[in-house]
Structures are given as structure tokens and as C-alpha cells.
C-alpha positions, 0 to 999 in steps of 0.5 A: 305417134298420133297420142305422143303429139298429143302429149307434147301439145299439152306439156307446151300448154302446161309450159305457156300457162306457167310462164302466163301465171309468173309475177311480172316483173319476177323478183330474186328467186320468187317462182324461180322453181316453176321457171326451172320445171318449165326449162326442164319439160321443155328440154324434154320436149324438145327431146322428144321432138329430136327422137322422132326427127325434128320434122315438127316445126310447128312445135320447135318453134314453140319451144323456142318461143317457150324459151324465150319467155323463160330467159326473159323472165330469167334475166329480168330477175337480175338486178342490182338488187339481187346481185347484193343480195347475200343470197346472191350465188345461191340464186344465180346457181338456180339460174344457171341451172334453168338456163343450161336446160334452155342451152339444149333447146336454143340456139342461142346459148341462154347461160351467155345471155344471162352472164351478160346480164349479172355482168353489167 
């Protein structure tokens, strides 16, 4: 249990220096890949976290802070800009993708934060 904690504190480093390395602010579908490996890894470490009992608050809330930075990044792609892009739908799919993983790692649906967003 003992390398299993240690593996997850790893993947939450891997996951924050990730996010750390992202554009600011993050364009169109620049990086968008990494962001979608990030949400990936965390639902997978959160997961994780669930199968052993969720008594780790210390890391849950990492992932949610975790979370949290992704959406932001997420929703500051979308701009008027992008959403007249021709490529638009492709790049809101990839969005939504990476949202729906951070759906299952939130509270707060992450796909209805970024439907509010591309709907202003």
C-alpha cells in the first residue's frame, strides 16, 4: 500500500508540473493533448484513491485542485475566436472529452462549465 501512495504522489507531481508547463494563456487546441492526458491520469488516481476507500484526503484534494486547474485551462481556450474557427467542433470534441474525465473526478460537472463557456 505503502509504494501504491507513493505512486500516486508521483503521478499528482507529474500531473501539476504538466499543467505548470501550459501556455498561459492556452490557445485553440495547442497542448490540448497533455491537458487530456492530465484529466486521464487523474481520473485514474482518483480511482484509485475510491478502490482503497477514499480515507485520503490529503491527495483527493489534490486531485481536485488538480481539476480545477485543468478546467481553467479548458475554459480559457474558448473564445470568440476559436468558436469561428473552422475547426471549431473538432476542438470543442477534444474539450469535451477531457472535461467528461474530470466529470468523474468532480463535484461540480466540469462539461457544464464548459457548455456555459462556448455558450456566451
Amino acid at each position: 500500500k505503502g509504494s501504491q501512495h507513493k505512486d500516486i504522489r508521483k503521478t499528482l507531481e507529474e500531473i501539476k508540473a504538466s499543467i505548470a508547463a501550459q501556455p498561459t494563456p492556452p490557445t485553440g487546441d495547442k497542448d490540448l493533448l497533455a491537458m487530456s492526458r492530465c484529466a486521464a491520469k487523474l481520473r485514474q488516481v482518483m480511482d484509485t484513491l475510491l478502490e482503497q476507500g477514499g480515507k485520503d484526503i490529503k491527495c483527493i484534494r489534490k486531485v481536485e485542485k488538480r481539476s480545477e486547474s485543468i478546467l481553467d485551462n479548458l475554459a480559457a481556450r474558448i473564445t470568440k475566436e476559436l468558436i469561428e474557427r473552422d475547426d471549431f467542433e473538432r476542438i470543442e470534441d477534444q474539450i469535451m472529452k477531457t472535461a467528461k474525465d474530470l466529470d468523474a473526478v468532480r463535484a461540480t460537472p466540469a462539461t457544464t462549465v464548459i457548455e456555459s463557456c462556448i455558450d456566451k
